[in-house]
C-alpha positions as a Python dict, from the first residue, in 0.01 Angstrom:
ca = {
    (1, 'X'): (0, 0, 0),
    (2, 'X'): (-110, -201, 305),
    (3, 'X'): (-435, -332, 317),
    (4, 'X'): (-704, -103, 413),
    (5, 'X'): (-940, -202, 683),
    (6, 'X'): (-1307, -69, 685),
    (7, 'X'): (-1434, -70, 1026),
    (8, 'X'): (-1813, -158, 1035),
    (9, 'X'): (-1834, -151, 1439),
    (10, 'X'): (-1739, 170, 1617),
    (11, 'X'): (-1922, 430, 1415),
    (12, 'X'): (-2001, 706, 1700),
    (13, 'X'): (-2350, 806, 1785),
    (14, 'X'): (-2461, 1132, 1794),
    (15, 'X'): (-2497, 1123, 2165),
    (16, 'X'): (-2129, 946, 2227),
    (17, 'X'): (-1919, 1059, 2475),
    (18, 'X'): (-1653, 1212, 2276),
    (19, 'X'): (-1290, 1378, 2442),
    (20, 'X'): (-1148, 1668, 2226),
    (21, 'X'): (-795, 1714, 2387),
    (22, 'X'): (-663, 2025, 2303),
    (23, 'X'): (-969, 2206, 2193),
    (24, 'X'): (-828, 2553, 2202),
    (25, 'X'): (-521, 2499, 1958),
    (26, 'X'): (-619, 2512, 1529),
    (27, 'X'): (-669, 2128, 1528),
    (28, 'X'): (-861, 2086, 1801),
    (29, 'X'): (-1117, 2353, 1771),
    (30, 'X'): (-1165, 2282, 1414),
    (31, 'X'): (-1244, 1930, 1530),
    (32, 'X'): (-1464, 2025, 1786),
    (33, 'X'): (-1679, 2284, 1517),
    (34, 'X'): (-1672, 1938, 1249),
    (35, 'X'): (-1831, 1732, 1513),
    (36, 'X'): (-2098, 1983, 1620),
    (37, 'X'): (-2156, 2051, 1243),
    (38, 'X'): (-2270, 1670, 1196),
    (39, 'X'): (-2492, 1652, 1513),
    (40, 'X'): (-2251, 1525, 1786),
    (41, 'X'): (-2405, 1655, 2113),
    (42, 'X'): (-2207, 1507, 2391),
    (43, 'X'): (-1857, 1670, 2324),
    (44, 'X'): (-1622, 1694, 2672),
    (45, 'X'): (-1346, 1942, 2656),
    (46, 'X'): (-1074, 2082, 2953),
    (47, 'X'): (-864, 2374, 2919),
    (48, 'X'): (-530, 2319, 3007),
    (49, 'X'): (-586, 2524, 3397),
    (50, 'X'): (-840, 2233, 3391),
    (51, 'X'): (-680, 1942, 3306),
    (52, 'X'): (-266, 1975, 3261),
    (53, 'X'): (-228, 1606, 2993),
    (54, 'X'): (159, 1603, 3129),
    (55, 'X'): (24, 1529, 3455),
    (56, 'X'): (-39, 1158, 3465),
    (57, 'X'): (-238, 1150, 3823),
    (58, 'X'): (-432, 1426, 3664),
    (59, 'X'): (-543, 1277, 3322),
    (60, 'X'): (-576, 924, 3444),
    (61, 'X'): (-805, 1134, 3750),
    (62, 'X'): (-1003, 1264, 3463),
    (63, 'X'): (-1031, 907, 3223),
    (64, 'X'): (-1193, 730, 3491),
    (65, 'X'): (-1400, 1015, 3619),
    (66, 'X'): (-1564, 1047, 3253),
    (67, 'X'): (-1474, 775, 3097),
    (68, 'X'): (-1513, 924, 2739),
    (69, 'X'): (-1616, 654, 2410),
    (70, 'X'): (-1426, 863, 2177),
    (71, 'X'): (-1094, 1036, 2161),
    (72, 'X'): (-911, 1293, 1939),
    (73, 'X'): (-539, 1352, 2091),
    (74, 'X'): (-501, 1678, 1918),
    (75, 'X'): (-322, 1883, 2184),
    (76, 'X'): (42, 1937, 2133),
    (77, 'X'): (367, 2135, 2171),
    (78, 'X'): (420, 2306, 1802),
    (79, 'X'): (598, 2574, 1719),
    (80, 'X'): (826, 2673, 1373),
    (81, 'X'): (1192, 2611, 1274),
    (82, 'X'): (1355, 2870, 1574),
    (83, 'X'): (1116, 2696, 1869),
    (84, 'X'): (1198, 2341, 1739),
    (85, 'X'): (1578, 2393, 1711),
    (86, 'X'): (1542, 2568, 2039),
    (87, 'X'): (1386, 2353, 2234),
    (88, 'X'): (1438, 2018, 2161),
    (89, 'X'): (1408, 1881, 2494),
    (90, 'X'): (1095, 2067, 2583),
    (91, 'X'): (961, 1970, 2258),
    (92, 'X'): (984, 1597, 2299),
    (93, 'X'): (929, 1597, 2694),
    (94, 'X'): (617, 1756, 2684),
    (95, 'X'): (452, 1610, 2360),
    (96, 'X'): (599, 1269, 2435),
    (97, 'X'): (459, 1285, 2777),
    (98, 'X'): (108, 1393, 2758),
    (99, 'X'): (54, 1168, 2452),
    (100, 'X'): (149, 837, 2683),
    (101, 'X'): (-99, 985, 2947),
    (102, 'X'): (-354, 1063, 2730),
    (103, 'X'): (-329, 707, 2520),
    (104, 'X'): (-241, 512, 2799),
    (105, 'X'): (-534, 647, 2992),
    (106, 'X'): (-791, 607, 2729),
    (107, 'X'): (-705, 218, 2749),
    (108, 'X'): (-712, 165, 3112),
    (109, 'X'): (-1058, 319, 3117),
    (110, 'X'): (-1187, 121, 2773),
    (111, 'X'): (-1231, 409, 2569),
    (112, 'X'): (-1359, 253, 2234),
    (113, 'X'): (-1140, 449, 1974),
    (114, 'X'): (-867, 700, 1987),
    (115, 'X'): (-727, 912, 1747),
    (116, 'X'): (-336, 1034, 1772),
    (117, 'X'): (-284, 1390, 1572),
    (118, 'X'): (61, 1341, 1418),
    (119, 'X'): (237, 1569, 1149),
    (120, 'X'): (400, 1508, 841),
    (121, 'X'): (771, 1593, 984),
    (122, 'X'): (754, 1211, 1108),
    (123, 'X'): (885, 1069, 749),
    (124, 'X'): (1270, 1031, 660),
    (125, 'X'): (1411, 1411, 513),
    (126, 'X'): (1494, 1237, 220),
    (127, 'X'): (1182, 1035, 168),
    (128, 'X'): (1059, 941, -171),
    (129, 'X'): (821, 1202, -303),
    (130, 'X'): (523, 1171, -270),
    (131, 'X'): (598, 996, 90),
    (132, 'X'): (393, 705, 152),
    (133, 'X'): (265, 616, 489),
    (134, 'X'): (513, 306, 446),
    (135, 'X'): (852, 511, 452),
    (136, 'X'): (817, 583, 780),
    (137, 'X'): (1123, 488, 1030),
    (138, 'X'): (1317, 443, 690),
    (139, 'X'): (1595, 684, 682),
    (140, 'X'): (1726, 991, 921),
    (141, 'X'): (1464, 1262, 997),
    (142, 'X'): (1519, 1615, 895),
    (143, 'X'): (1742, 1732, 1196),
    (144, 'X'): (1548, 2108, 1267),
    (145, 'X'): (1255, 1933, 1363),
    (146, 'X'): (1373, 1576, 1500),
    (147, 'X'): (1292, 1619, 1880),
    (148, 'X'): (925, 1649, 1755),
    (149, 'X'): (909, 1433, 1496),
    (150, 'X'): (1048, 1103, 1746),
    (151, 'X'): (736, 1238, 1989),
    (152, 'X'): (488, 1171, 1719),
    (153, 'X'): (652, 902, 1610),
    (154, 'X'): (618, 722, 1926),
    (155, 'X'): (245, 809, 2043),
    (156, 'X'): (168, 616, 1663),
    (157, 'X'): (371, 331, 1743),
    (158, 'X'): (230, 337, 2098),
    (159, 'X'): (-130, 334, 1902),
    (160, 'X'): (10, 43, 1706),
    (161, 'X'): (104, -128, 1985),
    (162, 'X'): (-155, -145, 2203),
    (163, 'X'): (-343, -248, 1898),
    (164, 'X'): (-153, -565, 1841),
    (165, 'X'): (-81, -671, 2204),
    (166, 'X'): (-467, -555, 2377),
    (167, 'X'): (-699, -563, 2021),
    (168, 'X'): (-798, -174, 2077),
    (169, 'X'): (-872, 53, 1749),
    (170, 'X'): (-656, 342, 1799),
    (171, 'X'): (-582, 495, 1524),
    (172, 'X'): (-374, 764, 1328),
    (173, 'X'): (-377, 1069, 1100),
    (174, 'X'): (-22, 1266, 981),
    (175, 'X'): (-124, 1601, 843),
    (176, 'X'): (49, 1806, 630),
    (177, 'X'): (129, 2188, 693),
    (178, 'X'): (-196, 2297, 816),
    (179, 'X'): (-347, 2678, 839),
    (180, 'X'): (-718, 2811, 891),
    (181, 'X'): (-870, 2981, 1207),
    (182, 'X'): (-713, 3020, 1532),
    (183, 'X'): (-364, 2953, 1413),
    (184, 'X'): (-75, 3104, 1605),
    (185, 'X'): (64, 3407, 1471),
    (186, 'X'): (350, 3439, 1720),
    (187, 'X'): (709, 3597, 1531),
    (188, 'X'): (879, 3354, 1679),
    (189, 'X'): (663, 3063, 1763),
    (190, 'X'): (442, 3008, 1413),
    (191, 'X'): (469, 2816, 1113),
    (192, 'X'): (545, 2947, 814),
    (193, 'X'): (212, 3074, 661),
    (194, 'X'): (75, 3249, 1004),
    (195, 'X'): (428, 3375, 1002),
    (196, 'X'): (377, 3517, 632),
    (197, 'X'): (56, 3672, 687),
    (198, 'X'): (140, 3859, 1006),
    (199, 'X'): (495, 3959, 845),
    (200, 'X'): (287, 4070, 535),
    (201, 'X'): (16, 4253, 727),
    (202, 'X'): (268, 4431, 960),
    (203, 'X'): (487, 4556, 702),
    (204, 'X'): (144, 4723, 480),
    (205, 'X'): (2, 4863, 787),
    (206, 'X'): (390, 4989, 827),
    (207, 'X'): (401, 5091, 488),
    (208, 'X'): (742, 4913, 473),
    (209, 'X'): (918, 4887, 91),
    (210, 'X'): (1063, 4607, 129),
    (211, 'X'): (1050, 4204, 363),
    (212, 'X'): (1325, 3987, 383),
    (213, 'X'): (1201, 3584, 448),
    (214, 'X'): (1438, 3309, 524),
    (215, 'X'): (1633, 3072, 272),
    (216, 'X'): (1593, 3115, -43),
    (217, 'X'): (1223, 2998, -146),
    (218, 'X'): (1310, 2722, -329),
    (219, 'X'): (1176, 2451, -80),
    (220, 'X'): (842, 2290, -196),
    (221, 'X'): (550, 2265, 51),
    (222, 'X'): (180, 2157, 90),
    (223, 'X'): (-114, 2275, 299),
    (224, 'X'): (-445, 2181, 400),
    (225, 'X'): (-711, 2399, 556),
    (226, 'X'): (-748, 2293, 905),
    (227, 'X'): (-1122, 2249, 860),
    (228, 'X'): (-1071, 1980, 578),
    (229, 'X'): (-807, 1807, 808),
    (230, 'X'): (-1116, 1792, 1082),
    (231, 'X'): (-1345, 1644, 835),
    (232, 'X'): (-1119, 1376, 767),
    (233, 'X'): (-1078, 1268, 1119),
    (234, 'X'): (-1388, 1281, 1165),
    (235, 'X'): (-1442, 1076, 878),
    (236, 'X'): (-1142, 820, 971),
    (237, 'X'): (-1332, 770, 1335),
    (238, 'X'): (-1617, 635, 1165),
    (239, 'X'): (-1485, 463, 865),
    (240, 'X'): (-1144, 377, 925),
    (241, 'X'): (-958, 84, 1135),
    (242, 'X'): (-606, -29, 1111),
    (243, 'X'): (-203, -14, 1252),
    (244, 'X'): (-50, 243, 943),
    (245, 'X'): (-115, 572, 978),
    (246, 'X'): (-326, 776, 708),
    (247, 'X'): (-164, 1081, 576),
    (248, 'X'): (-364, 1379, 547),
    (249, 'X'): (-270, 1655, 304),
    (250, 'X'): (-393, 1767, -93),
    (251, 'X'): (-159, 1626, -297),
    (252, 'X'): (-60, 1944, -445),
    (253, 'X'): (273, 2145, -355),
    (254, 'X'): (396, 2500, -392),
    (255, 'X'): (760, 2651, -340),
    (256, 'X'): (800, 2847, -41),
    (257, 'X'): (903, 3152, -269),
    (258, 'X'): (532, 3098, -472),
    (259, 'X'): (346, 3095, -94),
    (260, 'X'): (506, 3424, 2),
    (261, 'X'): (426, 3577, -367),
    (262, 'X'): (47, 3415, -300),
    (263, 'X'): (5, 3550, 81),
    (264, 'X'): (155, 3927, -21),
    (265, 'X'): (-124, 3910, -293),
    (266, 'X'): (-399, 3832, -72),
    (267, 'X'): (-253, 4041, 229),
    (268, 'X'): (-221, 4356, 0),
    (269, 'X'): (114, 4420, 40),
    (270, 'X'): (304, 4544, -273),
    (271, 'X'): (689, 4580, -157),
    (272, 'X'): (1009, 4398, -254),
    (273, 'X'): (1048, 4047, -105),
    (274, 'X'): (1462, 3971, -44),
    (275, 'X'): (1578, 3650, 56),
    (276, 'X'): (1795, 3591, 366),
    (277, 'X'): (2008, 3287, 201),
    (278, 'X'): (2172, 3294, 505),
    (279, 'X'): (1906, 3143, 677),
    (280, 'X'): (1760, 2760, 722),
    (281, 'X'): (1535, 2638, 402),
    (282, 'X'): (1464, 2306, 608),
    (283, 'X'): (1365, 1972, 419),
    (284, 'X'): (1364, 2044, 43),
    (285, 'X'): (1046, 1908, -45),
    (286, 'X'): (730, 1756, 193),
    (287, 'X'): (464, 1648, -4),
    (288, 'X'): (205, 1313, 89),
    (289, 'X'): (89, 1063, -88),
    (290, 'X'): (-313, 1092, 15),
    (291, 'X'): (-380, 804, -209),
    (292, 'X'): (-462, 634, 86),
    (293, 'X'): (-711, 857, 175),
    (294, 'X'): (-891, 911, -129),
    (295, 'X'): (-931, 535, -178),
    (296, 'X'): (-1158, 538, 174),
    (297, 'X'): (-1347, 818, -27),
    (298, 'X'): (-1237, 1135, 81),
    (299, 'X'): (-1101, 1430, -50),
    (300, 'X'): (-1002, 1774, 72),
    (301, 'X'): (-1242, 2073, -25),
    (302, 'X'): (-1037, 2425, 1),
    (303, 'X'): (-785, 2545, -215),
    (304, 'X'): (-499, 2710, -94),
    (305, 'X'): (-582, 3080, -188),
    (306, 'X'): (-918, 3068, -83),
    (307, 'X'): (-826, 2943, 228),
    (308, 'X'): (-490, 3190, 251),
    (309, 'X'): (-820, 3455, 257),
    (310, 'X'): (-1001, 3294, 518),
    (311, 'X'): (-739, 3251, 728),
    (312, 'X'): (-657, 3650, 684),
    (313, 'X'): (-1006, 3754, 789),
    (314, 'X'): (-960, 3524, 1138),
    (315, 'X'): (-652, 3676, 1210),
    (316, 'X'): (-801, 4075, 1121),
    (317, 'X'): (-1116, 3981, 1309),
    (318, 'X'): (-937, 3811, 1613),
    (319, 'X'): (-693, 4073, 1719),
    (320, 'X'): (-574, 3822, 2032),
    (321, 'X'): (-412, 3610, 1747),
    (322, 'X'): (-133, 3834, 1688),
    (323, 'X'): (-45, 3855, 2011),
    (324, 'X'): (15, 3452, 2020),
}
């Protein structure tokens, strides 16, 4: 492992002007509830009718209008397996682009720290398991989610190099599968555990006997609760300097067939569950090496069922979801 750098210097104050970008997607909002949790007052947000990040007139309008200390680039284009084999182009034009405005802009107008919101899907499909934050860029990506993958890629290595050429602190964090409230629940559009617990929910309410998921569950996966991943960041803002990214995950892993056993138990759903073998399984096996992480002293907090729960009640008390 690379050396770890403890930043002593840019710890925010409660009253710093901190940018949330993309504040009404999972990542963001969760941030944005973390921060006002610890006492953060001064948090600026923009809807996207606001403030559209692949407009580069418009976000560098808004950077040296407001000038913000602090920045979490959490907004993004995200979607499952069908939206990223789909649309690769729109995937990597639109994340590629608003993360160069957004980072770009934050270092014209001296913003003091940024953090980039990447995603596990950056490291090699074949990547030793756990994958260290060092594999990156070693081998080929997993092809279903490439176009992605290369965006994120590039706003960390844009991080990393304005780092090394202009001395900034910009930072990064690569998450692992992530659930928890507001998620999208869209058929088509979701990730695999929204997916699950719509599909789930649709086919009690239905009374349906039987659901048929993709592949054939053997791929092995790990999730955090979005609210631990916006603990850590806001941890890493305060305590955390440095070029390699920190992964952000549990260190645990469960097989795609044991997730879809775990989310009918929690949904309530008692039918058969058939395999479409058919059907994509994607990488074989994501899980992250978080040594990283606990070694700065943190930890996630929610296990997976309890948090499989949590996110069922925000989806049955936020009928909008669903329609995502």
């Amino acid at each position: 492992m690379k050396r770890i750098i403890i930043n002593q210097k840019q710890f925010m104050q409660k009253n710093s002007k901190i940018y949330v970008a993309g504040h009404r997607g999972m990542v963001g909002s969760a941030i944005v509830r973390e921060l006002q949790k610890q006492g953060y007052t001064n948090i600026i947000t923009r809807t996207h009718k606001e403030l559209d990040l692949t407009r580069q007139e418009q976000v560098e309008k808004f950077f040296a209008e407001e000038k913000p200390e602090y920045v979490f680039l959490a907004a993004a284009k995200v979607g499952g397996i069908i939206a990223n084999q789909t649309a690769l182009a729109d995937f990597m034009y639109e994340n590629m682009t608003l993360e160069m405005n957004v980072i770009h802009s934050a270092w014209k107008n001296g913003c003091r720290k940024l953090q980039f919101l990447g995603s596990s899907c950056i490291y090699p499909r074949m990547a030793p398991q756990p994958m260290p934050e060092s594999c990156l860029l070693t081998s080929e990506l997993e092809k279903t989610n490439e176009a992605y993958a290369l965006s994120k890629i590039s706003g960390l290595k844009y991080c990393e190099y304005l780092n090394k050429q202009y001395g900034t602190d910009y930072i990064s964090v690569m998450p692992t599968n992530l659930y928890g409230p507001n998620d999208n629940y869209h058929p088509e559009h979701s990730h695999v555990l929204p997916a699950l617990i719509r599909r789930f929910h649709e086919a009690k309410v239905a009374g349906l006997k039987e659901v048929t998921c993709w592949g054939d569950g053997s791929p092995m996966r790990e999730f955090l609760y979005v609210d631990d991943l916006a603990n850590l960041c806001v941890f890493l803002m305060n305590n955390y300097s440095g070029d390699e990214t920190v992964n952000a995950g549990t260190g645990k892993e469960i097989s795609i067939k044991g997730l879809t056993e775990l989310v009918a138990k929690v949904v309530g759903y008692e039918g058969a569950i058939l395999w479409d073998t058919t059907r994509p399984n994607g990488t074989p096996r994501k899980l992250l090496d978080v040594s990283k992480a606990k070694a700065l002293g943190w930890t996630y907090r929610t296990e997976l069922e309890d948090g499989i729960r949590l996110a069922y009640d925000d989806f049955l008390n936020n009928p909008m979801r669903a329609e995502r």
